[in-house]
N, C-alpha and C positions, 0 to 999 in steps of 0.2 A: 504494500500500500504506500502511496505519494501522500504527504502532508504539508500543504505549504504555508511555512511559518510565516507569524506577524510579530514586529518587534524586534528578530535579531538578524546578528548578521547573515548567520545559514539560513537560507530561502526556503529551503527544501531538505524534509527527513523521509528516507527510508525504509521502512521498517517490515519484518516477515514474523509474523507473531501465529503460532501454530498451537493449537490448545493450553493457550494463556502463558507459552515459553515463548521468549524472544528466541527468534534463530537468527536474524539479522538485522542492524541499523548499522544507515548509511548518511550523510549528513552531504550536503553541499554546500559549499563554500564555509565563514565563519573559519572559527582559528581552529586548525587542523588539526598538532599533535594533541591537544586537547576533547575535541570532539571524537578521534578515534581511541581515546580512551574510555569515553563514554561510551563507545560505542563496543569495543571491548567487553569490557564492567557486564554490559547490560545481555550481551552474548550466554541465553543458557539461563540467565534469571526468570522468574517469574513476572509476567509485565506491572503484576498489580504490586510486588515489590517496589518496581522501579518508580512505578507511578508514586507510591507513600513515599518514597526517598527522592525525589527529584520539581515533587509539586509544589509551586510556590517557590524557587529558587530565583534569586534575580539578580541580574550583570549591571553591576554599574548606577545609574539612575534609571535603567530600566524595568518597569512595571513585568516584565519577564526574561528569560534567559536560555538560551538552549538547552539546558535540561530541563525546565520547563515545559517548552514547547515537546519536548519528546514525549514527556508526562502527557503532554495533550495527543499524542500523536496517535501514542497506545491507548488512549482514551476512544479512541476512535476505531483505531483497530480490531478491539473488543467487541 
């Protein structure tokens, strides 16, 4: 599933969510070595984990943040 974000710098998450496991997230653009940590991390968890651990996170003076928005992403994917 395509999610495309509002707010940060990565436009666009990735994500392959198969019976509530993350098996892939992919991010576009946004600061790289970072995001593919995220992306990492969340490889193999449970989405509704990631979602409790990532909701409400925020970059800077931004009202959201990339893991955030992934939180919404799997929110969706559900």
């Amino acid at each position: 599933m395509m999610y495309k974000t509002t707010g940060t710098c990565c436009k666009e998450i990735y994500v392959d969510v198969s019976e509530g496991v993350i098996k892939t997230v992919t991010f576009s653009n946004g600061c790289d070595g970072n995001l593919k940590a995220i992306a990492e991390l969340s490889r193999g968890a449970r989405a509704e984990d990631i979602i409790a651990n990532l909701s409400g996170i925020k970059c800077g003076g931004k009202t959201t943040s990339c893991p955030d928005q992934l939180a919404e992403a799997l929110r969706k994917a559900m």
